[in-house]
C-alpha positions in Angstrom: 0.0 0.0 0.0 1.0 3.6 -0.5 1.6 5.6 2.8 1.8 9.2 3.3 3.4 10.7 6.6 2.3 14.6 7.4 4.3 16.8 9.7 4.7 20.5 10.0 7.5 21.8 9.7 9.6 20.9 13.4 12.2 18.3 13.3 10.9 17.0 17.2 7.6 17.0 15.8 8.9 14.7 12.5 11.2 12.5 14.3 9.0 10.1 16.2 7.6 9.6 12.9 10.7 8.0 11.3 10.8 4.5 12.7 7.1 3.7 12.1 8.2 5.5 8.2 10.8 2.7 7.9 9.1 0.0 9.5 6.4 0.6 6.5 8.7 0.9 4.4 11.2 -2.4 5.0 8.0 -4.4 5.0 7.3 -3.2 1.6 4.7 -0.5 1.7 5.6 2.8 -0.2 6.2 6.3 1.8 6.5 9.2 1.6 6.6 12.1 3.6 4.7 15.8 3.3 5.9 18.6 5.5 6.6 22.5 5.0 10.2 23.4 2.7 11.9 24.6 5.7 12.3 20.8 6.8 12.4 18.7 3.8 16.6 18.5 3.9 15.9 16.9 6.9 13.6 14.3 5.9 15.3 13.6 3.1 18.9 13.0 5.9 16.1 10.3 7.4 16.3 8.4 3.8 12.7 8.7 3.2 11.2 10.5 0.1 10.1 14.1 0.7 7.6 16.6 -0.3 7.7 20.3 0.2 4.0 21.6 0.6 2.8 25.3 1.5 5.3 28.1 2.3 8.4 28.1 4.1 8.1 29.2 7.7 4.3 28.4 8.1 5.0 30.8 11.5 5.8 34.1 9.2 3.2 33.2 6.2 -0.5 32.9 8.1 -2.8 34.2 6.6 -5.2 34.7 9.5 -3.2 36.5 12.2 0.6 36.5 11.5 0.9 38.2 14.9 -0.7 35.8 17.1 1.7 33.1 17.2 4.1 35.2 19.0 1.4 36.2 21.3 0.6 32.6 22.0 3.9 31.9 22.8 4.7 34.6 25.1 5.7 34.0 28.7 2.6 35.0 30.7 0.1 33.7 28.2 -3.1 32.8 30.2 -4.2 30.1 27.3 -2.1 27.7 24.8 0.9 27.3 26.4 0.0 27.9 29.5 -3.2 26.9 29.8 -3.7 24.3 32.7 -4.1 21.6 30.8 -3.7 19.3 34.2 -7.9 20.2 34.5 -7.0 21.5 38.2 -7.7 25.0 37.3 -11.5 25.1 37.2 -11.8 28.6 36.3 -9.7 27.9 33.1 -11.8 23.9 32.3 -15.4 26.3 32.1 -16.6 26.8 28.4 -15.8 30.3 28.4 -12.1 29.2 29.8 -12.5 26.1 26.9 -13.9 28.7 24.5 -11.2 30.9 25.2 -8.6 28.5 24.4 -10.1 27.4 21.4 -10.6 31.0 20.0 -6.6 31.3 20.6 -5.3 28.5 19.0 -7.0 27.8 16.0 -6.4 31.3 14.0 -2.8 31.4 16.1 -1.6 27.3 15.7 -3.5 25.2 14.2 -4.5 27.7 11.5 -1.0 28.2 11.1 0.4 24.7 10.6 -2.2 23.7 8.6 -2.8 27.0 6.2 -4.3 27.5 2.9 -1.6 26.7 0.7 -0.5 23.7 2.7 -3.9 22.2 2.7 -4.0 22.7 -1.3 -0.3 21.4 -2.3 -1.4 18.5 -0.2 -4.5 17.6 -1.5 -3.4 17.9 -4.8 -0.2 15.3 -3.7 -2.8 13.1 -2.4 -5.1 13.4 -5.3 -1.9 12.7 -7.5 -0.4 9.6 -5.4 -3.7 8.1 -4.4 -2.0 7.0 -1.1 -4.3 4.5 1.0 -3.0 5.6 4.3 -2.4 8.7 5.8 -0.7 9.3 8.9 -0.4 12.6 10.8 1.3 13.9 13.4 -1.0 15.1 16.2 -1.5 18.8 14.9 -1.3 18.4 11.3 -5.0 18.2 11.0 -3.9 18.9 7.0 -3.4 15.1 6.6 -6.9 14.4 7.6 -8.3 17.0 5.2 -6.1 15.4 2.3 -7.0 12.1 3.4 -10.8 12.8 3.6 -10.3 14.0 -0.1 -9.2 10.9 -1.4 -11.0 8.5 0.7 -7.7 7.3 2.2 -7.5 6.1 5.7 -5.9 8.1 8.0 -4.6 7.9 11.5 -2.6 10.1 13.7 0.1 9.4 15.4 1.1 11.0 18.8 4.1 11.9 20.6 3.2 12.2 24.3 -0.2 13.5 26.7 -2.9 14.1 24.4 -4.0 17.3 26.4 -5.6 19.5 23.4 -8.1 16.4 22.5 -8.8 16.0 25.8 -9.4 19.4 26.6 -11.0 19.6 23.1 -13.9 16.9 24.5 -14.2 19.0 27.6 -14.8 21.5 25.2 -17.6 19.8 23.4 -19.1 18.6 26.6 -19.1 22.2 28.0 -21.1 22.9 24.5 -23.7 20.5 24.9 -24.6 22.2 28.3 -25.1 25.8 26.6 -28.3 27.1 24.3 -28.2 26.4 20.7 -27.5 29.8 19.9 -24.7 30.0 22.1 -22.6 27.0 21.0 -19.7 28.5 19.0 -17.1 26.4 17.9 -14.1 28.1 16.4 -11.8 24.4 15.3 -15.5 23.0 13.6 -15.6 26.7 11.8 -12.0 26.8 10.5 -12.1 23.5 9.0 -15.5 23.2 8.0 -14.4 25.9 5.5 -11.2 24.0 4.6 -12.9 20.8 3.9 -15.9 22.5 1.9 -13.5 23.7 -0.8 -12.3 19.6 -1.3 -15.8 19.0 -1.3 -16.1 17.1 2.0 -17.5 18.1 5.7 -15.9 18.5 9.6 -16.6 15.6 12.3 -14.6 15.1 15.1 -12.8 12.1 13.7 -11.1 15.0 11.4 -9.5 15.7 14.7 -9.1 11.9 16.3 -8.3 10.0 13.4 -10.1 6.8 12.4 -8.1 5.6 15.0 -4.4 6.5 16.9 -1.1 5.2 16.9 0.1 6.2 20.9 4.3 5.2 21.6 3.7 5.6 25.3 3.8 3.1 27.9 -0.3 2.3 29.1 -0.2 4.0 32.5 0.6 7.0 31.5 -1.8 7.5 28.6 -4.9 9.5 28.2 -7.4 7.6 28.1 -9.9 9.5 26.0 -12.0 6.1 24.6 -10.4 6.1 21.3 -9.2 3.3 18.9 -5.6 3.2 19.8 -2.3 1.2 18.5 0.3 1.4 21.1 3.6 1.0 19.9 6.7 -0.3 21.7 8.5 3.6 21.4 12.3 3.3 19.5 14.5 6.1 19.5 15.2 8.4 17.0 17.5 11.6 17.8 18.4 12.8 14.1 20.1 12.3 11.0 23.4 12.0 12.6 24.5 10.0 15.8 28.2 9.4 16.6 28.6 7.9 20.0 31.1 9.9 21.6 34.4 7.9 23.0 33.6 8.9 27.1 30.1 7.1 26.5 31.6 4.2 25.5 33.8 3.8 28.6 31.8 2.1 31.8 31.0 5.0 33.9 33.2 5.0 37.5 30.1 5.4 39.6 26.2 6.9 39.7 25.3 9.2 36.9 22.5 12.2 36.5 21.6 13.4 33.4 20.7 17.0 33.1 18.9 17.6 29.7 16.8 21.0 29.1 16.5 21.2 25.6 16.9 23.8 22.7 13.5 25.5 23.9 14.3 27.9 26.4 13.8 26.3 29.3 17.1 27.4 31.1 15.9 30.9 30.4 12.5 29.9 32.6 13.6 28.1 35.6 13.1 30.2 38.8 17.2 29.8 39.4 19.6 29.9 37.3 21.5 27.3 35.4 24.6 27.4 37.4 22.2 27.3 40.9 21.1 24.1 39.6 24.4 22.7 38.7 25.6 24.1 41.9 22.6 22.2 43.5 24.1 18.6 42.2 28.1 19.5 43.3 27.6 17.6 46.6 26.0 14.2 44.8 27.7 11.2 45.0 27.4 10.5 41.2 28.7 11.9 38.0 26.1 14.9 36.2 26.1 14.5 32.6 24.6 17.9 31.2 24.0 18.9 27.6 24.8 22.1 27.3 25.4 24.8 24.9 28.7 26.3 24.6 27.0 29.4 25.3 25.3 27.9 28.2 28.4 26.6 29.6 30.1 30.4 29.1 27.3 31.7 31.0 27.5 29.9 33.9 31.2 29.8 33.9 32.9 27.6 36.2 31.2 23.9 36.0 30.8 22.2 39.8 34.2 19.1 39.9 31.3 16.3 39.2 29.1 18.0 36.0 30.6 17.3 32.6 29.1 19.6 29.6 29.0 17.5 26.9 26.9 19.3 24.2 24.9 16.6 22.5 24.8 13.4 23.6 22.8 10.5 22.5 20.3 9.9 25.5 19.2 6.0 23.9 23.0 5.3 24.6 23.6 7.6 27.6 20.3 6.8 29.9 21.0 3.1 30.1 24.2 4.3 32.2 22.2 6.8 34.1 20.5 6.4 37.6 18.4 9.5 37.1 17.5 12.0 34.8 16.6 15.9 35.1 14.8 17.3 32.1 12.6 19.7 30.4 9.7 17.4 29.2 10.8 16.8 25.7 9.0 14.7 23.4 12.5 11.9 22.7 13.7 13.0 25.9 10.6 11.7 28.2 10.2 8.8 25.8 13.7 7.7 26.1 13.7 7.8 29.8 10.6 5.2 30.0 12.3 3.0 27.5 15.4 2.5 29.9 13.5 2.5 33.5 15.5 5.7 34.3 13.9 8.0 37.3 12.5 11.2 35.9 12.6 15.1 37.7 11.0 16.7 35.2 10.9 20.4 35.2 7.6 21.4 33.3 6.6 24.4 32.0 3.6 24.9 29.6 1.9 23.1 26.7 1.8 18.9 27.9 4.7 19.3 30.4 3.1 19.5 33.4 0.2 16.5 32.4 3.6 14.2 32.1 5.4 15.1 34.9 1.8 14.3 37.2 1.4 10.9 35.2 5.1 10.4 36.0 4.5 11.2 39.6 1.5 9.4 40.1 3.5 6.2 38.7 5.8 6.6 41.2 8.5 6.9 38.7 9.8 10.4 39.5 9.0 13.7 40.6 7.7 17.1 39.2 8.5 20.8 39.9 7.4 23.6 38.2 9.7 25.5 36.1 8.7 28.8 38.1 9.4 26.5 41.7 13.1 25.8 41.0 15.1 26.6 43.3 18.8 25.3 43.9 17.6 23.2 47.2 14.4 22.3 45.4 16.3 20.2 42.4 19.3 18.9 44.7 16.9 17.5 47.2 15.1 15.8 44.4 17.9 14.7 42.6 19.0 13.1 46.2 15.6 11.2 46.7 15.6 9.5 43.1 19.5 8.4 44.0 18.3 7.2 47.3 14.9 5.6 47.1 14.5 2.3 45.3 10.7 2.6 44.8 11.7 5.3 41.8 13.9 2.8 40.1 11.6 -0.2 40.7 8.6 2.4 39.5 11.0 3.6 36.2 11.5 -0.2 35.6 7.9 -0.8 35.9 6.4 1.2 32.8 9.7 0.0 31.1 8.2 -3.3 31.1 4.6 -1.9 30.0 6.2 0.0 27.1 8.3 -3.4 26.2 5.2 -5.1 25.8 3.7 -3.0 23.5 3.5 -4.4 20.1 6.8 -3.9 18.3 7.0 -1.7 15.1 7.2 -4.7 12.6 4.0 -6.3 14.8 2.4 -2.8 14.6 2.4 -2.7 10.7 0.4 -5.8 10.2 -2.3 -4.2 13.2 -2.3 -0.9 10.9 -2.6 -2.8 7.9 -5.4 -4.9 8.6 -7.2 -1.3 9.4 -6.5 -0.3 6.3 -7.8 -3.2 5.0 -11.2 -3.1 6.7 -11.5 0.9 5.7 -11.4 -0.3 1.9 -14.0 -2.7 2.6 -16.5 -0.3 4.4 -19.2 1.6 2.3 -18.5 5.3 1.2 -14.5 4.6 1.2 -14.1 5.8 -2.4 -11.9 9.0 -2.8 -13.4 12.2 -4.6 
């Protein structure tokens, strides 16, 4: 069969993408993969066919607000990235709170990713190709659109806490409970519009997928009643991985991982980077941090036991590592359930802080807001994942759920007997 992967244009966003592209691929489907020009040099350095659709930097080139993205982003914003997507701030989970969000980031986001001139270069792909599967990464709502127009299947696949669908059923729940007149509904609007011009219409399973393909290990996973393929998660950090000669020497004793990303998270924390490396001098264990050489300037003089290493490959570093201090990433999280390791994770907007509860809840690690760190905050949490086994013996547990997930090649033949039944069901043909 004929499979096309859609991704906007983010290389975190695209690389948890690339395994299940391959696994396709090696058991003899056809791929190919649709994202924005600004990242298909990079999927092309993944091996996999690419196609450029809509305008570079989909951020710069809206053509609803062009200024709202930056708005959404700011620090402070009440909604999108900072909205409390953890549900424990009632005044924000009311349908004018829900309404409020959704007013935000369709024209600002998903507007944005998914604009005009991407929806039409990919519909015309798809019309072209006739693929029979779609898959999409969780915004790229474009890859329903196109599949809708050719009566492909299509399913997304996701990359950690499904907080926007499950805030957008809160949504629709808080709908049902208003007046007729009253029930606006900004994501139904926006593409209603977009799939009247390919001659189709909007239901929610534009937004869901005919069903999901979820990489995370079961107890921490939404549960938001949908069809859902879990899939044993396997690393994929970029084009280019050379395992540097330190990592391949067995470490002398404990080591910590600090990992905060490319994002901006240093710039965020309540303390600064060197009060948190400062935090982890006295620890009986090696601190591996990826750092910036401007990071590493900034702070100056590194504590005896932190070495700054730049990059490092985290599938070859966390199996040596008894805990791990991060940001939240997508790989990074991922990675650190794969190998059992203890988690302080350091959230800050968007699906952060719903991961770092799950990870708490589980047992297997601790949370702190990004505005709550504070030098003895991280060392004393640091200390308790070195010096209670229950965070190990939690870590090791979803491990074990995420290993028994269906492996990638064991996935394939699941997705392909969807597939499969989708042909078969009435009103399948493509316009």
């Amino acid at each position: 069969m004929r499979v096309l992967f859609v991704c906007f244009a983010h290389d975190t966003h695209y690389f948890p993408m690339v395994p299940l592209a391959w696994a396709l691929r090696t058991a003899g489907h056809e791929v190919k993969v649709a994202s924005g020009p600004d990242l298909t040099d990079t999927i092309a350095r993944t091996g996999l066919p690419a196609v450029g659709v809509g305008v570079p930097e989909w951020y710069a080139n809206d053509p609803y607000d062009p200024e709202a993205l930056g708005e959404l982003l700011a620090e402070g914003s009440p909604y999108a990235q900072y909205f409390d997507y953890t549900g424990r701030d009632d005044e924000q989970w009311t349908w004018e709170g829900l309404l409020a969000l959704e007013n935000i980031m369709v024209p600002s986001l998903f507007a944005s990713m998914n604009n005009d001139p991407t929806l039409d270069d990919l519909v015309d792909l798809a019309r072209d190709w006739r693929p029979d599967l779609v898959v999409w990464e969780t915004y790229s709502f474009a890859g329903a659109v196109a599949a809708r127009a050719v009566g492909a299947a299509h399913a997304r696949l996701v990359w950690g806490a499904d907080v926007a669908l499950r805030a957008r059923q809160a949504f629709l729940r808080r709908s049902a409970e208003q007046p007729p007149e009253h029930r606006e509904d900004p994501t139904a609007e926006w593409l209603g519009w977009s799939l009247e011009r390919f001659g189709g219409n909007f239901d929610e399973e534009v937004l869901t997928g005919q069903w999901t393909i979820d990489p995370s290990p079961a107890p921490v996973r939404l549960d938001l009643g949908l069809d859902t393929i879990g899939v044993r998660y396997v690393p994929y950090p970029g084009p280019v991985v050379v395992i540097p000669e330190w990592l391949r020497e067995e470490p002398k004793g404990a080591r910590v991982c600090l990992s905060l990303g490319l994002s901006g998270t240093a710039e965020q924390m309540g303390a600064t980077l060197g009060e948190v490396l400062e935090s982890m001098a006295d620890l009986d264990a090696e601190v591996i941090a990826t750092l910036t050489d401007e990071q590493v300037a900034v702070v100056g003089t590194l504590p005896d036991n932190v070495r700054a290493v730049g990059f490092a490959p985290l599938d070859q570093l966390l199996p040596s590592c008894a805990a791990i201090v991060h940001h939240g990433g997508i790989g990074t999280t991922a990675t650190a359930y794969l190998h059992g390791v203890p988690q302080l994770l350091l959230s800050g907007g968007w699906d952060t802080a719903v991961k770092a509860d799950a990870i708490e809840a589980a047992g297997a690690g601790l949370r702190l807001p990004l505005t709550e760190v504070t030098r003895d905050r991280v060392g004393d949490a640091v200390r308790r994942l070195l010096a209670e086994p229950s965070f190990t013996r939690a870590a090791m547990t979803l491990r074990e759920h995420m290993l028994a997930e269906p492996t990638l090649n064991e996935a394939v033949t699941l997705i392909e007997r969807r597939v499969a039944g989708h042909r078969a069901a009435p009103g399948a043909e493509g316009a």
